[in-house]
mmCIF file of the C-alpha atoms, coordinates in Angstrom:
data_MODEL
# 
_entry.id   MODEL 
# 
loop_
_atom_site.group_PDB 
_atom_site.id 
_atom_site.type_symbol 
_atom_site.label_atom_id 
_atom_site.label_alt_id 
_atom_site.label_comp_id 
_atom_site.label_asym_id 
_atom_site.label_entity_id 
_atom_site.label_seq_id 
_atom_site.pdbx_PDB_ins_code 
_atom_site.Cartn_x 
_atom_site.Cartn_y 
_atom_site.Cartn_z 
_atom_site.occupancy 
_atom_site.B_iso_or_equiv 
_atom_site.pdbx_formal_charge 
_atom_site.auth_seq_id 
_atom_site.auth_comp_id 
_atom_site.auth_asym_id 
_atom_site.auth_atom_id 
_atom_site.pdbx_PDB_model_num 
ATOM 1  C CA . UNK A 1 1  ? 0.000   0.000   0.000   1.00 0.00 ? 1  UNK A CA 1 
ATOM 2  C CA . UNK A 1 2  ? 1.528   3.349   -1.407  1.00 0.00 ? 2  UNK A CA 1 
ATOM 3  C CA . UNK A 1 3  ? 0.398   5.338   1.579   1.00 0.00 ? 3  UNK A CA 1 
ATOM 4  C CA . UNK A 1 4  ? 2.056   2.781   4.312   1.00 0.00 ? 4  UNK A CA 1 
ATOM 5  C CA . UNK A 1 5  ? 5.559   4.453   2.429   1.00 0.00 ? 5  UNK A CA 1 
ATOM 6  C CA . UNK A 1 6  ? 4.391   8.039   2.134   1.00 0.00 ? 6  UNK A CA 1 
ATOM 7  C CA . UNK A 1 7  ? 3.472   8.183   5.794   1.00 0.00 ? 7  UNK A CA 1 
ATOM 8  C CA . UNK A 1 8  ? 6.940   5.640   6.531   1.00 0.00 ? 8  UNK A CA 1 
ATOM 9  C CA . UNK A 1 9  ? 8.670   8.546   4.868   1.00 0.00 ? 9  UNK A CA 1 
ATOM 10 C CA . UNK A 1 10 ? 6.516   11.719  6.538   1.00 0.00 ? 10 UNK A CA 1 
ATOM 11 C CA . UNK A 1 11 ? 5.602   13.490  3.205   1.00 0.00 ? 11 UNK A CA 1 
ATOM 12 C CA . UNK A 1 12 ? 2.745   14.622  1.932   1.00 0.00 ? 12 UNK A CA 1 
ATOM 13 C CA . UNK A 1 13 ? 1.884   15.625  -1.693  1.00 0.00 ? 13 UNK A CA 1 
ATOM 14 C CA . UNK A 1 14 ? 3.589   18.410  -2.137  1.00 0.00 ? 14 UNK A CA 1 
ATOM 15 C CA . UNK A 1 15 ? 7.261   16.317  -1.425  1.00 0.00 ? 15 UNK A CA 1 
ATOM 16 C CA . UNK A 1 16 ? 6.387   13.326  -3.503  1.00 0.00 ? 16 UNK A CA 1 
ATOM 17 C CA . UNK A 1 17 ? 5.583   15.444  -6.429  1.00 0.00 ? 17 UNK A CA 1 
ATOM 18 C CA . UNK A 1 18 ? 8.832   16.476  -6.224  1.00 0.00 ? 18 UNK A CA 1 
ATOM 19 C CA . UNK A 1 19 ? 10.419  13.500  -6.869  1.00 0.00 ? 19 UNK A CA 1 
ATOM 20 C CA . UNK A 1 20 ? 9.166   11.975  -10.078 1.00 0.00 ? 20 UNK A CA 1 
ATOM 21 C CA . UNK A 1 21 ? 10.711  8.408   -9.829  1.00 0.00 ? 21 UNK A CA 1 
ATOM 22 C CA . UNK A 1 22 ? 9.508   8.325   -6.341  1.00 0.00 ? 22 UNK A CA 1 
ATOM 23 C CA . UNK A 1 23 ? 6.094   8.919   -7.543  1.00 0.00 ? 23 UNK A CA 1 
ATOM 24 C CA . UNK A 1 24 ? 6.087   6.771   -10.501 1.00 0.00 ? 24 UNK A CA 1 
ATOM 25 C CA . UNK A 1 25 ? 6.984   3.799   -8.061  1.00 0.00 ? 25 UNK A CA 1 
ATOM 26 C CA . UNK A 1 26 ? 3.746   4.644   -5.622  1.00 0.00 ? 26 UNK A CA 1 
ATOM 27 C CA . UNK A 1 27 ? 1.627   5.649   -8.841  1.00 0.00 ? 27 UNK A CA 1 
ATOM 28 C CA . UNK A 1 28 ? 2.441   1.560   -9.727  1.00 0.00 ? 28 UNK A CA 1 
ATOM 29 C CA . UNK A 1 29 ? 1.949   0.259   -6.560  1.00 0.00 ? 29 UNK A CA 1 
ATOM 30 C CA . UNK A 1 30 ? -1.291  1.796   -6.012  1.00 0.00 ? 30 UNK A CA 1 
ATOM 31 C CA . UNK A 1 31 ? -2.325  0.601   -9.609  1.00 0.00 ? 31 UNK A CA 1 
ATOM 32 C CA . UNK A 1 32 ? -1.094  -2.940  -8.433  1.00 0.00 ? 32 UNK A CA 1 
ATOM 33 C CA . UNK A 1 33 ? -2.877  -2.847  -5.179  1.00 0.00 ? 33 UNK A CA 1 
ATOM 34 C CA . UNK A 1 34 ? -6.215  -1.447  -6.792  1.00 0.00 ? 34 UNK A CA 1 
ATOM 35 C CA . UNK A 1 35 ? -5.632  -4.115  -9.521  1.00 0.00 ? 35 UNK A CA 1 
ATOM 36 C CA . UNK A 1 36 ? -5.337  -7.008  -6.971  1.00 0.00 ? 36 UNK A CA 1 
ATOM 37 C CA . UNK A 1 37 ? -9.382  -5.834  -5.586  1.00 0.00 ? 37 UNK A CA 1 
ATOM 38 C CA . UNK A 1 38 ? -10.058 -6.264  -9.246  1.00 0.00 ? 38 UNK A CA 1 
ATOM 39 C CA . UNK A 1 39 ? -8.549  -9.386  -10.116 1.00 0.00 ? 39 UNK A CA 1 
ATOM 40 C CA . UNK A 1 40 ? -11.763 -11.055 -11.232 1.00 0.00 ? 40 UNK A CA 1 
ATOM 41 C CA . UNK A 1 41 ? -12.582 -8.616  -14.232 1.00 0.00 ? 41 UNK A CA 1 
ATOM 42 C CA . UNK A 1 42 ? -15.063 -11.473 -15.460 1.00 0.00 ? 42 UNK A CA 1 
ATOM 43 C CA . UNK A 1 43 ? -16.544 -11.965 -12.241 1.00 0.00 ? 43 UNK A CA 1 
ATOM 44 C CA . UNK A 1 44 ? -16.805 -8.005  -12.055 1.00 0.00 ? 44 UNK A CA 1 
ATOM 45 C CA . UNK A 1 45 ? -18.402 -7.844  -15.791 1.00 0.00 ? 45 UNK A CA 1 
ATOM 46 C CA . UNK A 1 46 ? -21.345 -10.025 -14.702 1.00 0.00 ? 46 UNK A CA 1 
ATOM 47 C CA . UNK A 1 47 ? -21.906 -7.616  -11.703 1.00 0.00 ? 47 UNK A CA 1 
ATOM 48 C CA . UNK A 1 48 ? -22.042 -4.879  -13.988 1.00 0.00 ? 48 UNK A CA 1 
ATOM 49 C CA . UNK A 1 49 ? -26.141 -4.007  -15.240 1.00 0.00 ? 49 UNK A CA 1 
ATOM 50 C CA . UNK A 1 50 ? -25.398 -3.834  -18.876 1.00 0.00 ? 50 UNK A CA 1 
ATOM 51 C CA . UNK A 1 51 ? -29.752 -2.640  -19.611 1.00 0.00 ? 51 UNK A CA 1 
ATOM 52 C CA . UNK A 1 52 ? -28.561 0.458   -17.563 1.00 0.00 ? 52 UNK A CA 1 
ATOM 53 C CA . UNK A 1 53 ? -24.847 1.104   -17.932 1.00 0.00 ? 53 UNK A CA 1 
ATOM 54 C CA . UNK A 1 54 ? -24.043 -0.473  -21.683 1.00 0.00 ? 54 UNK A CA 1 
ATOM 55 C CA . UNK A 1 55 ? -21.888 -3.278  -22.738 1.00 0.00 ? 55 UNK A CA 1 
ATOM 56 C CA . UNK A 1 56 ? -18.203 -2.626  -21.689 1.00 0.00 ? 56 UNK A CA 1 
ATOM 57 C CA . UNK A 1 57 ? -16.291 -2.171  -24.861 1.00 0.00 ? 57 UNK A CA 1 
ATOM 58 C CA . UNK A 1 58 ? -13.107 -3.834  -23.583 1.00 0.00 ? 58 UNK A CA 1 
ATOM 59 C CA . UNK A 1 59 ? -11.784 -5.197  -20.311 1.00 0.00 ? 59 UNK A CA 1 
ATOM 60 C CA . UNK A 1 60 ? -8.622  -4.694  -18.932 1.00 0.00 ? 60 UNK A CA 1 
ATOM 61 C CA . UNK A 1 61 ? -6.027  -5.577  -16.349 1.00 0.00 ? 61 UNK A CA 1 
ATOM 62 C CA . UNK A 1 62 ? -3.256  -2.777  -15.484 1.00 0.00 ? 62 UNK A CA 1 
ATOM 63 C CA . UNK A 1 63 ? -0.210  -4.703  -13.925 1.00 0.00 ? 63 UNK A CA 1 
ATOM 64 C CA . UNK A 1 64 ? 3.463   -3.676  -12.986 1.00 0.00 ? 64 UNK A CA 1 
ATOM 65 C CA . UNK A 1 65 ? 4.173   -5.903  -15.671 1.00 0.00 ? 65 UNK A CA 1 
ATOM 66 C CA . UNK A 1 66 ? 6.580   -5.297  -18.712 1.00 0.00 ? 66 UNK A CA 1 
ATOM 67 C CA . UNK A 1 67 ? 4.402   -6.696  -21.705 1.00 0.00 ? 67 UNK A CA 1 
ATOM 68 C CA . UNK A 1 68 ? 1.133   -6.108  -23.208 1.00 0.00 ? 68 UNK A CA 1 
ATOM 69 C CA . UNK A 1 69 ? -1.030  -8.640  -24.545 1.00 0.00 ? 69 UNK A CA 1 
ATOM 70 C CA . UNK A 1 70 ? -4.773  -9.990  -24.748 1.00 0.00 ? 70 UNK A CA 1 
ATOM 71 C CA . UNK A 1 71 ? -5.651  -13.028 -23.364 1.00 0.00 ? 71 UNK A CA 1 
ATOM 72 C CA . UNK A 1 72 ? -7.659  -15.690 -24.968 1.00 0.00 ? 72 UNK A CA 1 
ATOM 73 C CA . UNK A 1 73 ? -10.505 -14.760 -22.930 1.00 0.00 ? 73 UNK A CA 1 
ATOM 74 C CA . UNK A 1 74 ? -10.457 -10.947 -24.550 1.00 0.00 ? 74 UNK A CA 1 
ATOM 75 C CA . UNK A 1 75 ? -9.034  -9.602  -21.743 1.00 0.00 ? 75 UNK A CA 1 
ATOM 76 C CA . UNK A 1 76 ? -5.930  -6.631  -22.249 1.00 0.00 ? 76 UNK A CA 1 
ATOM 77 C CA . UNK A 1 77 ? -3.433  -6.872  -20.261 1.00 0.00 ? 77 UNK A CA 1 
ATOM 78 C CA . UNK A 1 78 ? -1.458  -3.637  -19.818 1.00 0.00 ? 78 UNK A CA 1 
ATOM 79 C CA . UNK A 1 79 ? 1.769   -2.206  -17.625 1.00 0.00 ? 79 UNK A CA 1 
ATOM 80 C CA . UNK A 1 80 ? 1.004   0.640   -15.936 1.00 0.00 ? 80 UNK A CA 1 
ATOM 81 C CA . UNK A 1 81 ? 4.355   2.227   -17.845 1.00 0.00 ? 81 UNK A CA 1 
ATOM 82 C CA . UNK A 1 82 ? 2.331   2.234   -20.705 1.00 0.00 ? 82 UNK A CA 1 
ATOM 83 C CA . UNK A 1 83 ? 0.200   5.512   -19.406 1.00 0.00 ? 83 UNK A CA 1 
ATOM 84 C CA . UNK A 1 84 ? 3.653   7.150   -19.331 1.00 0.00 ? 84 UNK A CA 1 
ATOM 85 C CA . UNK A 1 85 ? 3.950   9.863   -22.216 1.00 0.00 ? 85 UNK A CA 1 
# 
């Protein structure tokens, strides 16, 4: 959990934004950890009411992972480096 470290460290906003890498690591940890809640994106599809909200027009899976790739089941699987510019 990113904020376990930013509280470990006694910063706040302001300091992390000043160090970029530092960031980038929590900004991936806190997609990991987030991720991990998520990890059944079928399971969560069935939840979701698709008369109300729509059929989702892709599901994906962010990861600290290096490689993108679908899986059989449709699924994207994406690194969080990828939202870098």
């Amino acid at each position: 959990d990113p904020s376990i470290a930013t509280a470990a460290l006694r910063t706040n906003p302001e300091g992390i934004l000043k160090d970029f890498k530092y960031f980038g690591f929590l900004f991936e940890a806190l997609c990991t950890r987030d991720i991990r809640v998520y990890a059944q994106l079928l399971a969560l599809k069935s939840r979701v009411n698709e008369n109300k909200m729509g059929e989702a027009s892709f599901l994906m899976v962010m990861t600290g992972g290096q490689y993108a790739y679908r899986r059989n089941d449709g699924v994207l699987v994406v690194p969080v480096a990828c939202l870098r510019n």
